[in-house]
N, C-alpha and C positions, 0 to 999 in steps of 0.2 A: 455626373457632369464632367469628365475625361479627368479626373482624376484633379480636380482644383480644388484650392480649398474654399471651405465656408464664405460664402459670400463675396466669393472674386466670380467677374464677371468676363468671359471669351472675351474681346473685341476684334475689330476687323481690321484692317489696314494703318496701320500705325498708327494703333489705339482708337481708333475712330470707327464707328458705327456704319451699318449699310444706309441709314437715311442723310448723315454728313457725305457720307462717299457720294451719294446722287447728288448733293446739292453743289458738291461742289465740282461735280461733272458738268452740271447744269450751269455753273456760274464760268464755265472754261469754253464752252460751246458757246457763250452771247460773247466774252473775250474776244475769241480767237478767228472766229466766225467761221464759214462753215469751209472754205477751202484751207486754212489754214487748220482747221479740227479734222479734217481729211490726212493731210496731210503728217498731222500728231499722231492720229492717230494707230498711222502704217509704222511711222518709228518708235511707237509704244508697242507694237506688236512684234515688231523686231526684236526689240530689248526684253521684251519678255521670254521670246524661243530662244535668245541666248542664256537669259536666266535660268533656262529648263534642263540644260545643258553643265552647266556649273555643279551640280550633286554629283551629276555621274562623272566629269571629268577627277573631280574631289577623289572620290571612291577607285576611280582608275589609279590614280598617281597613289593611293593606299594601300590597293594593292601588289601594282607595281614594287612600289618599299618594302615590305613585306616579303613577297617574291625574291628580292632581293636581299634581304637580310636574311633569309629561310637558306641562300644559297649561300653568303658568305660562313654562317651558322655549320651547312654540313661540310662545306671548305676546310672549317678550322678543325671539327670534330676528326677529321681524316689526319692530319697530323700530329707529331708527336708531340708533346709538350715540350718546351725548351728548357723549359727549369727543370724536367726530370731527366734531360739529356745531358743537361750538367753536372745533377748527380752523381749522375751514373758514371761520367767519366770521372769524377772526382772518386768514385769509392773505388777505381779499379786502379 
């Protein structure tokens, strides 16, 4: 069961089960009534395709960094060391 321990149980949406998630869909829709549940629920649908969005922007700026540290990394490998350039003039 994906790798969970002994008797832990998945649950769904902030700990809450698929028959709480309907009921309390079902108690938002007598709320809000039906233009207004219309209405939620296009900017529930919004904020979800932004949420869709957020792993991969995450993953971009990762590796972005990365990219960038890879570059400053073979930068520094190209130059000489400064403590052995001080050596050096020092033993001569």
């Amino acid at each position: 069961m994906l790798g969970l321990a002994r008797g832990t149980q998945l649950r769904g949406l902030f700990g809450l089960g698929g028959p709480e998630v309907a009921i309390i869909a079902v108690a938002a829709a007598f709320l809000l009534g039906p233009s207004k549940l219309a209405e939620f629920s296009k900017d529930l649908g919004k904020v979800a395709g932004e949420l869709k969005e957020v792993p991969k922007e995450f993953q971009k700026g990762i590796q972005e960094g990365e990219a960038e540290s890879k570059a400053i990394k073979a930068e520094m490998m190209g130059k000489p060391d400064p403590v052995e350039d001080v050596e050096a003039k020092e033993a001569e």
